[in-house]
mmCIF file of the C-alpha atoms, coordinates in Angstrom:
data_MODEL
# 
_entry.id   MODEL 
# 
loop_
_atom_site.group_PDB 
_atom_site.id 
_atom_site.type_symbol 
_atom_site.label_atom_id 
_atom_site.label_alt_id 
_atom_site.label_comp_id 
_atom_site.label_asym_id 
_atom_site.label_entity_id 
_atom_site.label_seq_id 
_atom_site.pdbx_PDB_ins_code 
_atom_site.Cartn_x 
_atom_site.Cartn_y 
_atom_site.Cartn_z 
_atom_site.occupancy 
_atom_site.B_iso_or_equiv 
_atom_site.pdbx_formal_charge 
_atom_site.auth_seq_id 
_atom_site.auth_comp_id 
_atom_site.auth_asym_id 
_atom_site.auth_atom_id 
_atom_site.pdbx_PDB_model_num 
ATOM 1   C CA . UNK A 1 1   ? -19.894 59.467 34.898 1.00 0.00 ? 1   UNK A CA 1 
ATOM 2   C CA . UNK A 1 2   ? -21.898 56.634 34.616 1.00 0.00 ? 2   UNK A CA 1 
ATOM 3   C CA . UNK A 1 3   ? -25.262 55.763 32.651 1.00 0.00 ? 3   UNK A CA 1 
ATOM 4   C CA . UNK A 1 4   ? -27.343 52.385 32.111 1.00 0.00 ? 4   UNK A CA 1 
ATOM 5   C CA . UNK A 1 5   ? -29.753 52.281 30.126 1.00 0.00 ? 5   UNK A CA 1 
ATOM 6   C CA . UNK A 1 6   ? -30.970 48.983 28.147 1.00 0.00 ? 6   UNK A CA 1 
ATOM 7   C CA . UNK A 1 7   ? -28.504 46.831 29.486 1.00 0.00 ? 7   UNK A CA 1 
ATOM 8   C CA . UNK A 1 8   ? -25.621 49.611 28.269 1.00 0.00 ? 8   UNK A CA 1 
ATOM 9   C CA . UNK A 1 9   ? -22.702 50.893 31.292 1.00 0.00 ? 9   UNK A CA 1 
ATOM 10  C CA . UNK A 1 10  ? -21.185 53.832 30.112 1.00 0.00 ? 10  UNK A CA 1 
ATOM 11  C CA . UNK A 1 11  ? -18.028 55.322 32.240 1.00 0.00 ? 11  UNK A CA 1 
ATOM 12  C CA . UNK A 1 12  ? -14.806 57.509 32.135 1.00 0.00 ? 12  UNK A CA 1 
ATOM 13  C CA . UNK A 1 13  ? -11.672 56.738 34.064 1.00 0.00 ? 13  UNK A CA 1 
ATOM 14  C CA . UNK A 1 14  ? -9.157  59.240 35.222 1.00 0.00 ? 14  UNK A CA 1 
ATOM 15  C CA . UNK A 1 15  ? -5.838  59.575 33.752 1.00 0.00 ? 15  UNK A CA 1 
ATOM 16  C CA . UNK A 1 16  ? -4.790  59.653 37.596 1.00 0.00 ? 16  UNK A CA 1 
ATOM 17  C CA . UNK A 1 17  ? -6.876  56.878 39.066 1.00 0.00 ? 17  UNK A CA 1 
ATOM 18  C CA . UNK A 1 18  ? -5.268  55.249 41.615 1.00 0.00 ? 18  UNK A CA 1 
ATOM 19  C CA . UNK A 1 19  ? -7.196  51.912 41.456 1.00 0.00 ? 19  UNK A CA 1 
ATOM 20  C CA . UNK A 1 20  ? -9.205  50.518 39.248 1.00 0.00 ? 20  UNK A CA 1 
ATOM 21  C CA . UNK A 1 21  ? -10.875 48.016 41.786 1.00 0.00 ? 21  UNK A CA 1 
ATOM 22  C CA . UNK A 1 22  ? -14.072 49.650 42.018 1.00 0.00 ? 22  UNK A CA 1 
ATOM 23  C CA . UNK A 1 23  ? -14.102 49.743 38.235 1.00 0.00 ? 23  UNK A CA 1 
ATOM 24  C CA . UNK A 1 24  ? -13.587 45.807 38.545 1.00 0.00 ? 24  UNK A CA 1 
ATOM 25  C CA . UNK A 1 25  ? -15.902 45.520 41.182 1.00 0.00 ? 25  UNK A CA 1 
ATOM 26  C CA . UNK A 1 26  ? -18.812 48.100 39.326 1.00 0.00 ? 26  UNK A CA 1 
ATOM 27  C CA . UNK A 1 27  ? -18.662 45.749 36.024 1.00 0.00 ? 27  UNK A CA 1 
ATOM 28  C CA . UNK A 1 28  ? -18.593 42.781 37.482 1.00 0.00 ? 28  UNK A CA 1 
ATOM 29  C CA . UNK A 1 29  ? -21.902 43.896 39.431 1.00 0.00 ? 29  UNK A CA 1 
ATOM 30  C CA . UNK A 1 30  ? -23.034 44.754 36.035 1.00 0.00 ? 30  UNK A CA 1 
ATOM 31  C CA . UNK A 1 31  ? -22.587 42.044 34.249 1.00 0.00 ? 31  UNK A CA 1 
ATOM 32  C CA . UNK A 1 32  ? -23.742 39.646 36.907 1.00 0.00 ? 32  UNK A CA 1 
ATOM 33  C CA . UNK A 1 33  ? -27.161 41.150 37.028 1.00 0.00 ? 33  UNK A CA 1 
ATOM 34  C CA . UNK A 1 34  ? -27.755 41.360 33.042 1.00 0.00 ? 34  UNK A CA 1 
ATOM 35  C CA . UNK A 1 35  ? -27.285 37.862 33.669 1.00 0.00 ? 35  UNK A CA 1 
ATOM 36  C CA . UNK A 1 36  ? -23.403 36.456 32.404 1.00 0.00 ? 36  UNK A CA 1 
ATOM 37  C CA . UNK A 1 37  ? -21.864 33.457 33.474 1.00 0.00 ? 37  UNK A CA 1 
ATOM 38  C CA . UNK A 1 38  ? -19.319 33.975 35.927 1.00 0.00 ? 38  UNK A CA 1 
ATOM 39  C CA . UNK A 1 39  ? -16.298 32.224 33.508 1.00 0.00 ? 39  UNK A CA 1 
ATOM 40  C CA . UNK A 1 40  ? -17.328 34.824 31.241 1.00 0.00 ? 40  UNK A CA 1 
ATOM 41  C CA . UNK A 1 41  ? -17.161 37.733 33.695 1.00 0.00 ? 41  UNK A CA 1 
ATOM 42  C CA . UNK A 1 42  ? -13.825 36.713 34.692 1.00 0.00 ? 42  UNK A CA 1 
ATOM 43  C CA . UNK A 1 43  ? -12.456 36.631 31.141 1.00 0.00 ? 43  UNK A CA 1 
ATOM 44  C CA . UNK A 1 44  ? -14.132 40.196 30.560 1.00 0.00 ? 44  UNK A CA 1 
ATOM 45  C CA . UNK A 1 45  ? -12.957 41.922 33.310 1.00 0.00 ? 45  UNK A CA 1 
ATOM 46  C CA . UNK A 1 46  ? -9.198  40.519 32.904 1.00 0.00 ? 46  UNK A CA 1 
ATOM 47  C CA . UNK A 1 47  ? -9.173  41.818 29.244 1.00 0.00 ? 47  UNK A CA 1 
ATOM 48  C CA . UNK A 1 48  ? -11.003 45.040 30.398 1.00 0.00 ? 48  UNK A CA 1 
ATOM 49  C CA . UNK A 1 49  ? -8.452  45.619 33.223 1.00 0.00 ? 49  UNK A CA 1 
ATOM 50  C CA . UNK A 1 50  ? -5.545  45.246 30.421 1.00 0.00 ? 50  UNK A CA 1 
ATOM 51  C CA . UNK A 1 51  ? -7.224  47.189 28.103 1.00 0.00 ? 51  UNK A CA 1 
ATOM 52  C CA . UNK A 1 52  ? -7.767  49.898 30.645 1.00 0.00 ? 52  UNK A CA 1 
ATOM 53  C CA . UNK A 1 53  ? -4.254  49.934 32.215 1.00 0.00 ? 53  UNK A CA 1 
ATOM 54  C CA . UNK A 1 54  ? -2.494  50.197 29.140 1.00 0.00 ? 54  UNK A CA 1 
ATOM 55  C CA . UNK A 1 55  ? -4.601  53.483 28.327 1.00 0.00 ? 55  UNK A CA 1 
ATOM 56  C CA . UNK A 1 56  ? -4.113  54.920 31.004 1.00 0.00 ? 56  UNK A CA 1 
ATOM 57  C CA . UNK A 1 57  ? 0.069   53.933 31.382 1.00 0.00 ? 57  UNK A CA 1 
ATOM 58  C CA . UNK A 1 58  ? 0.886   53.728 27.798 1.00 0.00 ? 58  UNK A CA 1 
ATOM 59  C CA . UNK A 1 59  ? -1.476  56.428 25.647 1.00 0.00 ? 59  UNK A CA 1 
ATOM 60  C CA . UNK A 1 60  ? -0.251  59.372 26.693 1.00 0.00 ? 60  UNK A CA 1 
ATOM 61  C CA . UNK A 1 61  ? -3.663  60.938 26.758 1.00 0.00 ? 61  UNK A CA 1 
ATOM 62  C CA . UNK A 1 62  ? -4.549  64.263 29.337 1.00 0.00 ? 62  UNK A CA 1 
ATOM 63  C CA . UNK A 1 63  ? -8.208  63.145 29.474 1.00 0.00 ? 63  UNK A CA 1 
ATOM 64  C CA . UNK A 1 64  ? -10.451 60.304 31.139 1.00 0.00 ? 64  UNK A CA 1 
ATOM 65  C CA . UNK A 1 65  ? -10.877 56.827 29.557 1.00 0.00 ? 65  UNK A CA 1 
ATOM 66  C CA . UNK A 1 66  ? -14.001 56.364 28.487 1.00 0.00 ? 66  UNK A CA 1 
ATOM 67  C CA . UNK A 1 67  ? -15.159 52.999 28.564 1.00 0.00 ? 67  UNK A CA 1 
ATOM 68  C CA . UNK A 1 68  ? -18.706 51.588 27.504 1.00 0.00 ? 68  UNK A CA 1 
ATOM 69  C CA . UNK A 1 69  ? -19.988 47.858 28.139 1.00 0.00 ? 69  UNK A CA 1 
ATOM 70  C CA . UNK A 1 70  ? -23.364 46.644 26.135 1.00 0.00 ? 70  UNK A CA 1 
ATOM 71  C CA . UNK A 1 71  ? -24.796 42.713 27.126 1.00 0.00 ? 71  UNK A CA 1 
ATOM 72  C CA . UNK A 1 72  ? -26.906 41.532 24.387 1.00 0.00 ? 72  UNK A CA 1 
ATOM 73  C CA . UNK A 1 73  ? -28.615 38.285 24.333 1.00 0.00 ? 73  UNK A CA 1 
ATOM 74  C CA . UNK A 1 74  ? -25.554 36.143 22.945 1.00 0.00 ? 74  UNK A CA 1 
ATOM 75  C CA . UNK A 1 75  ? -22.483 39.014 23.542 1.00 0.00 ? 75  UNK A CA 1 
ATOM 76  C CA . UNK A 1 76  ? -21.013 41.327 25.522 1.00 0.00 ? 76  UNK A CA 1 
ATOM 77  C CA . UNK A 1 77  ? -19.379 44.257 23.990 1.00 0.00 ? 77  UNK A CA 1 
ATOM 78  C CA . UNK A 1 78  ? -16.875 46.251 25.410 1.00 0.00 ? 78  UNK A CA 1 
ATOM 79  C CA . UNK A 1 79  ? -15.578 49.522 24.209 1.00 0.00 ? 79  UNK A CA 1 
ATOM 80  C CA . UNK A 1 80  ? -12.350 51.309 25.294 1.00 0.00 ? 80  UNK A CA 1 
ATOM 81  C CA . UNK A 1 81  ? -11.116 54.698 24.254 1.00 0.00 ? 81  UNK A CA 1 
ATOM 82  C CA . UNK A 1 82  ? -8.744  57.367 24.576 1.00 0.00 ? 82  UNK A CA 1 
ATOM 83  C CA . UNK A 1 83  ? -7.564  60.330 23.295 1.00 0.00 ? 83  UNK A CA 1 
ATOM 84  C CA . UNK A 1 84  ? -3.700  59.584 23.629 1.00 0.00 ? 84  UNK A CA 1 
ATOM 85  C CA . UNK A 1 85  ? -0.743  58.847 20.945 1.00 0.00 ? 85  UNK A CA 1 
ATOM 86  C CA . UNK A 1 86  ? -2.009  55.773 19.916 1.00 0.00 ? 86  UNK A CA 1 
ATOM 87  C CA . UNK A 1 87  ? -0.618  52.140 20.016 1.00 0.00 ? 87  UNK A CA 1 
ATOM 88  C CA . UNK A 1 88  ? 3.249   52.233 19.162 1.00 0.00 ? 88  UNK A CA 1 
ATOM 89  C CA . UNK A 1 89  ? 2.905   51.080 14.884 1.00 0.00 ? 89  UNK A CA 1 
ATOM 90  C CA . UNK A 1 90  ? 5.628   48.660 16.207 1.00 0.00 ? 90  UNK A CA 1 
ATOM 91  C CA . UNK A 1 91  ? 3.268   46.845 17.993 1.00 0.00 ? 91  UNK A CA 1 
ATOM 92  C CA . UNK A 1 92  ? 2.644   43.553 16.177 1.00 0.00 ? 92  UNK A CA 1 
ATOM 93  C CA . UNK A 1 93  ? -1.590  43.213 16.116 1.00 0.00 ? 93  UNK A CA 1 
ATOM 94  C CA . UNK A 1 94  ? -2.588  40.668 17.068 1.00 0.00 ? 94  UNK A CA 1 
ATOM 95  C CA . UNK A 1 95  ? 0.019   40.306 19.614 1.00 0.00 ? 95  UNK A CA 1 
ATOM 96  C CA . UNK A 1 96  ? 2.302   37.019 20.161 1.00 0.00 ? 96  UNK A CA 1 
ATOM 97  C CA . UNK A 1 97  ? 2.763   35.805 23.594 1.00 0.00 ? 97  UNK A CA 1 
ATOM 98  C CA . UNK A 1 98  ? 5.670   37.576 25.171 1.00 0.00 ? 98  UNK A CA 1 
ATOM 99  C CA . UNK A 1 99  ? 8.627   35.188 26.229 1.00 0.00 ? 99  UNK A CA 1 
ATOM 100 C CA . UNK A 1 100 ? 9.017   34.159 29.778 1.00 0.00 ? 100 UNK A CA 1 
ATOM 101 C CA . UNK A 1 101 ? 12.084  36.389 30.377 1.00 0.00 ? 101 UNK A CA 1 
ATOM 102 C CA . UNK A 1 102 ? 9.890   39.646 29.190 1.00 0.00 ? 102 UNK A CA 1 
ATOM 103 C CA . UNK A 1 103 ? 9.126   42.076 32.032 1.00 0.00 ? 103 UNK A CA 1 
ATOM 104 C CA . UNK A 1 104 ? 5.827   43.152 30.237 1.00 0.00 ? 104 UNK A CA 1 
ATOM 105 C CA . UNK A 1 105 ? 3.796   43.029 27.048 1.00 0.00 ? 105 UNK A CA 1 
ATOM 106 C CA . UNK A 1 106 ? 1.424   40.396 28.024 1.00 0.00 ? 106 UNK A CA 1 
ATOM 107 C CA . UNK A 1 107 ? -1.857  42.533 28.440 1.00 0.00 ? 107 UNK A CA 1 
ATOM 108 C CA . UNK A 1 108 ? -2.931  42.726 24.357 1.00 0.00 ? 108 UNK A CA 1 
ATOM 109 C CA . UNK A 1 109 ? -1.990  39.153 24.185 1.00 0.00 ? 109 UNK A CA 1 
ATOM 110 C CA . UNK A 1 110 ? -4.510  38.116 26.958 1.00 0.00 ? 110 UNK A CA 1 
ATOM 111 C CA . UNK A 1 111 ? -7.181  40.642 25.467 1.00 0.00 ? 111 UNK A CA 1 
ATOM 112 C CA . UNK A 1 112 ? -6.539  38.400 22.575 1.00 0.00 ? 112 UNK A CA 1 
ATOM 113 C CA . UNK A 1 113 ? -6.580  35.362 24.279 1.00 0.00 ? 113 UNK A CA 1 
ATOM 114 C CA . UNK A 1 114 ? -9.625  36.266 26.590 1.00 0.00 ? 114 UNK A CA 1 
ATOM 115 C CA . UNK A 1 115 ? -12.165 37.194 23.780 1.00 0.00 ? 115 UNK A CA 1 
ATOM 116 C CA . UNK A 1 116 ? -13.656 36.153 21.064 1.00 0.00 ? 116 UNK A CA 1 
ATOM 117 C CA . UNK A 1 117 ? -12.765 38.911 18.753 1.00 0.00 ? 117 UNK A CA 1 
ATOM 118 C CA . UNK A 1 118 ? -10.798 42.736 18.942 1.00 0.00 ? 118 UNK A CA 1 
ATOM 119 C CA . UNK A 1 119 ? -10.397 45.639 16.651 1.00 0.00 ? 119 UNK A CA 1 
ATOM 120 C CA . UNK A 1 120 ? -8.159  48.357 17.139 1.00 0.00 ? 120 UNK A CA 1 
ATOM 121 C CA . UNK A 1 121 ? -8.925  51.493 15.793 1.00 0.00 ? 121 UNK A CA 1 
ATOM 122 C CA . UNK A 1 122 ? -6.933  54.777 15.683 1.00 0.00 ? 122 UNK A CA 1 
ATOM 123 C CA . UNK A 1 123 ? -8.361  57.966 15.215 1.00 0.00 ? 123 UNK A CA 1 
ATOM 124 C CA . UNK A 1 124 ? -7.284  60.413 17.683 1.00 0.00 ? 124 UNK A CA 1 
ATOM 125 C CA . UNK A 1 125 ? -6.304  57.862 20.332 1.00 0.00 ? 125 UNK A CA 1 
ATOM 126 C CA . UNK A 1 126 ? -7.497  54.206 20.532 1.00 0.00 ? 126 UNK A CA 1 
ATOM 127 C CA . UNK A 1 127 ? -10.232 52.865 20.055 1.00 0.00 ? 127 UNK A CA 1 
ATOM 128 C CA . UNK A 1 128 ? -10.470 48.876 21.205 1.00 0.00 ? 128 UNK A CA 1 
ATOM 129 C CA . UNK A 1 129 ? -13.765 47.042 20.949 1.00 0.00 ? 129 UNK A CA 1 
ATOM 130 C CA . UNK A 1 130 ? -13.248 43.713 22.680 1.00 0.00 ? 130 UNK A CA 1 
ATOM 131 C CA . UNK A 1 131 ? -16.420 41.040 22.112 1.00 0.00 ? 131 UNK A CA 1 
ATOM 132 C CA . UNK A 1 132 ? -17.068 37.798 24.196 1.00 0.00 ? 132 UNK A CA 1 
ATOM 133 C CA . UNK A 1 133 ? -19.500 35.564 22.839 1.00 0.00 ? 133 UNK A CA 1 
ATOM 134 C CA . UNK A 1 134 ? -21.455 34.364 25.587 1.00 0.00 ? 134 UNK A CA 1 
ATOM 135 C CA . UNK A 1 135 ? -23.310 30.843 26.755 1.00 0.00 ? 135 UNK A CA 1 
ATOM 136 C CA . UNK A 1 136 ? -26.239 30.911 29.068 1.00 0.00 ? 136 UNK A CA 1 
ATOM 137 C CA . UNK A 1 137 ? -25.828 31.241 32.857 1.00 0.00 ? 137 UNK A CA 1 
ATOM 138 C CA . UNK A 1 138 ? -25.598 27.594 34.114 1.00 0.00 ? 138 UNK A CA 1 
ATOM 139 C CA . UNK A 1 139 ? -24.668 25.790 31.332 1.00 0.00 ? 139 UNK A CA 1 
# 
């Protein structure tokens, strides 16, 4: 499923997608064309990729991620949601930097690290809205 409308992407991504390099690639279209700065693309679709992967690996959820990205004149938002379990309450929010000799736990702490501000919210599932303040193209 997809939809743009006013500079809005809505999509869901299977719980068995093998790849998510067309979602990469589909974003990254997007957000070139509404006009981002391709530092700020990168940063967005690293956090979005991390934010995506651990819904899909670590939720639990049966159903599709959906995922919705707005660009507004000075931000990009960036919604991701599922209908799993939840983030583990052990999980400290926001994350530290996981030591060197950790074999994962590094994808909240480069959301974190990546943009300019994240909420969690649970419901039924997780909600993460990720925003990246943005400067103008070419600057």
């Amino acid at each position: 499923m997809q939809a743009t409308i006013d500079n809005e992407l809505c999509l869901s991504v299977p719980i068995d997608a093998p790849s998510l390099s067309d979602l990469r690639w589909l974003i990254a279209t997007f957000l070139d064309s509404a006009g981002v700065a391709t530092g700020m693309v990168d940063d967005i679709l690293i956090a979005l990729h991390e934010a995506v992967v651990n819904a899909l690996r670590h939720s639990g959820a049966r159903e599709a991620v959906a995922i919705r990205v707005k660009v507004g004149r000075a931000r990009v938002i960036v919604e991701v949601k599922d209908q799993g379990s939840g983030i583990d309450p052990r999980v400290v929010v926001p994350p530290r930097a996981a030591g060197l000799s950790a074999e994962g736990g590094r994808g909240l702490f480069m959301i974190w690290s990546l943009m300019s501000s994240v909420q969690v919210a649970h419901h039924t599932g997780t909600h993460l809205v990720m925003i990246k303040e943005l400067f103008p193209k070419g600057s």
